[in-house]
C-alpha positions in Angstrom: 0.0 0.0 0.0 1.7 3.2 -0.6 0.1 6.8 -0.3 -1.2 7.1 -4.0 -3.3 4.1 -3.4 -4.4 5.5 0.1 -6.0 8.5 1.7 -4.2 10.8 4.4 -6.0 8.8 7.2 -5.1 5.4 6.2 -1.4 6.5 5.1 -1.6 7.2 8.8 -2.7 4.1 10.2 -0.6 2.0 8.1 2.3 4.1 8.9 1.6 4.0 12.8 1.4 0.3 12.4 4.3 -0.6 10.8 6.7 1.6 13.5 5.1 -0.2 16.8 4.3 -3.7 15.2 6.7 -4.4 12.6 3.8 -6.2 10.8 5.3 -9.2 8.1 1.7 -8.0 6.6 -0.6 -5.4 6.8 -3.6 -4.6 5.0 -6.0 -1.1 5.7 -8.9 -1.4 4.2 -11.2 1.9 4.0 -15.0 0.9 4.4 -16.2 4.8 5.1 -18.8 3.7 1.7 -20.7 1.6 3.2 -21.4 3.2 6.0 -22.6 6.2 4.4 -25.8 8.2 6.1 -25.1 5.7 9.6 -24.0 7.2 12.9 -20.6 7.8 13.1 -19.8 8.7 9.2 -17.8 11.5 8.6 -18.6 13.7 5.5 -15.1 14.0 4.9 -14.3 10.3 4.1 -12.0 8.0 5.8 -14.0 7.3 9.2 -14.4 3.3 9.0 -11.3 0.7 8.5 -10.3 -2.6 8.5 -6.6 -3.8 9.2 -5.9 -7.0 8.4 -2.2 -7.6 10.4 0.0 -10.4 11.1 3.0 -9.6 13.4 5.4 -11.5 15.5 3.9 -9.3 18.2 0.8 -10.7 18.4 2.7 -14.8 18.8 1.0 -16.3 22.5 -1.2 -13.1 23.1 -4.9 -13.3 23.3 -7.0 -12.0 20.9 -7.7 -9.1 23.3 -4.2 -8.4 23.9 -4.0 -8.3 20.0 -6.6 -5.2 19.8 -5.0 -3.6 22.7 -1.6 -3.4 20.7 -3.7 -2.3 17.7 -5.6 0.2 19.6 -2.2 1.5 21.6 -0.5 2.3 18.1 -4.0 3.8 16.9 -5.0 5.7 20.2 -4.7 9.3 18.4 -6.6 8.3 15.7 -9.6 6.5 17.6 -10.1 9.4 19.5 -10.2 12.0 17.2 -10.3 11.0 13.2 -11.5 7.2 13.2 -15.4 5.8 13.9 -15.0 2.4 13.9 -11.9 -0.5 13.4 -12.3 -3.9 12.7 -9.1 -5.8 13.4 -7.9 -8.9 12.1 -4.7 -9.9 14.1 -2.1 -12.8 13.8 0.9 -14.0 14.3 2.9 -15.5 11.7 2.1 -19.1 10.9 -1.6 -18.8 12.1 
């Protein structure tokens, strides 16, 4: 993914990823579409995500654990910019 293919928002999260995860994969996925006239969409695009991620990280951690580490990197971006995450986490090999 590089920022041509991507928004500002998702350049973000992939970048804010890849520096506390060290993902061998990552995948951000912007769903802001379909979720157009629902709570929580933002007019200016960008709001709703998917991050598909497999990092050593995430090797003998719950799947909680798993979010939390996604959340931690994201924590700026929840808060302010970001609506709603769905997060697909694994470790290598799973």
């Amino acid at each position: 993914m590089t920022q041509l293919e991507t928004g500002p928002v998702a350049a973000e999260i992939e970048r804010r990823l890849r520096a506390a995860l060290s993902p061998e994969s990552l995948a951000v996925i912007d769903d802001s579409a379909a979720h157009r006239g629902h709570a929580g969409h933002d007019a200016r695009g960008e709001s709703h995500f998917t991050v598909e991620i497999v990092a050593a990280a995430f090797a003998g951690e719950s799947r909680v654990k798993r979010h939390r580490l996604v959340n931690a990197a994201l924590a700026a971006l929840l808060a302010d910019r970001v609506h709603a995450l769905v997060i697909q986490a694994r470790a290598p090999g799973e």
